[in-house]
N, C-alpha and C positions, 0 to 999 in steps of 0.2 A: 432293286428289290422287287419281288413279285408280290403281287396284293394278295391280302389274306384270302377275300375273296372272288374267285373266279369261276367261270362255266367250262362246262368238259364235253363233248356231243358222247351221247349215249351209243352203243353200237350195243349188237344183238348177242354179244358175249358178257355184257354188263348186267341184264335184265335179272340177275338174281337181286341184284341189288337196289334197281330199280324195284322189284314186285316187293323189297323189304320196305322203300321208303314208302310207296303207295299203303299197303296192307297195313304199316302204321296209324296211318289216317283211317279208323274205321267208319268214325261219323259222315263223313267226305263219301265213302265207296256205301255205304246204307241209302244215301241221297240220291246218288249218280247209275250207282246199279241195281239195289234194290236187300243187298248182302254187305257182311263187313269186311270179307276177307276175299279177296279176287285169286281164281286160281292161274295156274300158268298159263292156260292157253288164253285167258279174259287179259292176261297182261302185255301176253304177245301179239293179241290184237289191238290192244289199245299202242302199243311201238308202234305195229306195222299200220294200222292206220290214220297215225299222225307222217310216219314215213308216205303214206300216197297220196296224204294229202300238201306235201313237200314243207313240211312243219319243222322245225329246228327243233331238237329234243336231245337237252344237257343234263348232267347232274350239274347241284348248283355247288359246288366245294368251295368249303372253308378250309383252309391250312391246310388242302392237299388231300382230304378225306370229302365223300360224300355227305352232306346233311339236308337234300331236298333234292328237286327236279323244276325245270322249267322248259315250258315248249310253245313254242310260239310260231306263227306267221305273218313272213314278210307282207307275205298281198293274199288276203285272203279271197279266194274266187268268187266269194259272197257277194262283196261288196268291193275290191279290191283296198281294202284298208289292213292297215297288220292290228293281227288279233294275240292277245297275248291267251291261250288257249288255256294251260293249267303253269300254275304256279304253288308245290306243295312242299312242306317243309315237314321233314319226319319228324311223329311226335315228341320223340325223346330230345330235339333240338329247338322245338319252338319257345315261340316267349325270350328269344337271344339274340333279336333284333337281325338275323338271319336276312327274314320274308324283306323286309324294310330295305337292306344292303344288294339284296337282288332284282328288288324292282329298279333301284337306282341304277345297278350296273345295265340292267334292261332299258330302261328309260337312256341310257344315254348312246345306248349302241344303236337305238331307233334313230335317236335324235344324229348320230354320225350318221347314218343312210340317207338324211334330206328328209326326215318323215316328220310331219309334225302333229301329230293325232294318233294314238293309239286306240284300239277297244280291247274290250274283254265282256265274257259271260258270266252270271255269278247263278248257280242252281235258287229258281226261289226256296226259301227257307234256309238256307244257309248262312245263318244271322251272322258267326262271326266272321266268316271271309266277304260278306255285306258291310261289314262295319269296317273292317281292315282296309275295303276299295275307297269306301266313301270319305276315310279317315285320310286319305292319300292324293285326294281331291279326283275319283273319280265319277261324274255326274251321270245318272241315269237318264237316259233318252229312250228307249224302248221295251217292251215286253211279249216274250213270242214261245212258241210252245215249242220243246227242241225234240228229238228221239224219243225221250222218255219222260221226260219233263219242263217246266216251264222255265224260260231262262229271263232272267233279268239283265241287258244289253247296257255296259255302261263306257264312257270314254273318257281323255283326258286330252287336255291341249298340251303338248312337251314343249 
């Protein structure tokens, strides 16, 4: 039986769909870019530059339909640790214990690589995906100013 739910890599013919589950989240893209609704070319840059930065970018499907996005890296050149970069859940699917089902499935496909630490950034002010990390036992260890804002650096032992 195939699980309800699983990841799918995103290619550059999917992005309408993609820009629907982003543009979802308007509070998320008000944060991160400064607007609520990202246009096409802001979406095709935000693909192609998780693509150069050799980031894995899925839709995260439930029972075979799109209900989020996750994009992540294995070794990030930063620091060489994997970062789990964005993880978003379109609005009309949240609160369905989605977000929760996908870190697991993420959490454990680190854990088959031999990796035992993940991080992630959280925008400061971004109370509820701050409260979603922390809620999941991710512990804050640093604070640094990213592109356009300050990010709040947090990790997790797997």
């Amino acid at each position: 039986m195939m699980p309800l739910l699983d990841f799918q890599p995103v290619t550059s013919k999917h992005l309408e769909v993609f820009k629907e589950i982003v543009n979802s989240n308007n509070e998320y893209n008000l944060l991160s870019e400064g607007h609520a609704v990202l246009s096409d070319a802001e979406i095709l840059e935000m693909y192609e530059s998780s693509k150069r930065l050799g980031a894995v970018t899925c839709f995260v499907n439930y029972d075979g339909c799109p209900v989020g996005v996750i994009d992540y890296l294995i070794k990030n050149p930063s620091d060489n640790m994997p970062w789990l970069g964005l993880m978003m859940i379109h609005a009309q699917h949240q609160r369905k214990g989605y977000a929760i089902e996908a870190l697991k499935k993420y959490e454990c496909l680190m854990r088959n690589k031999g990796l035992k630490k993940v991080r992630l950034g959280v925008i400061k002010g971004n109370n509820r995906a701050l409260n979603f990390w922390i809620n999941r036992g991710f512990i804050f260890y640093h604070e640094k100013l990213g592109d356009k804002f300050m990010v709040m650096c947090f990790e997790k032992e797997l």
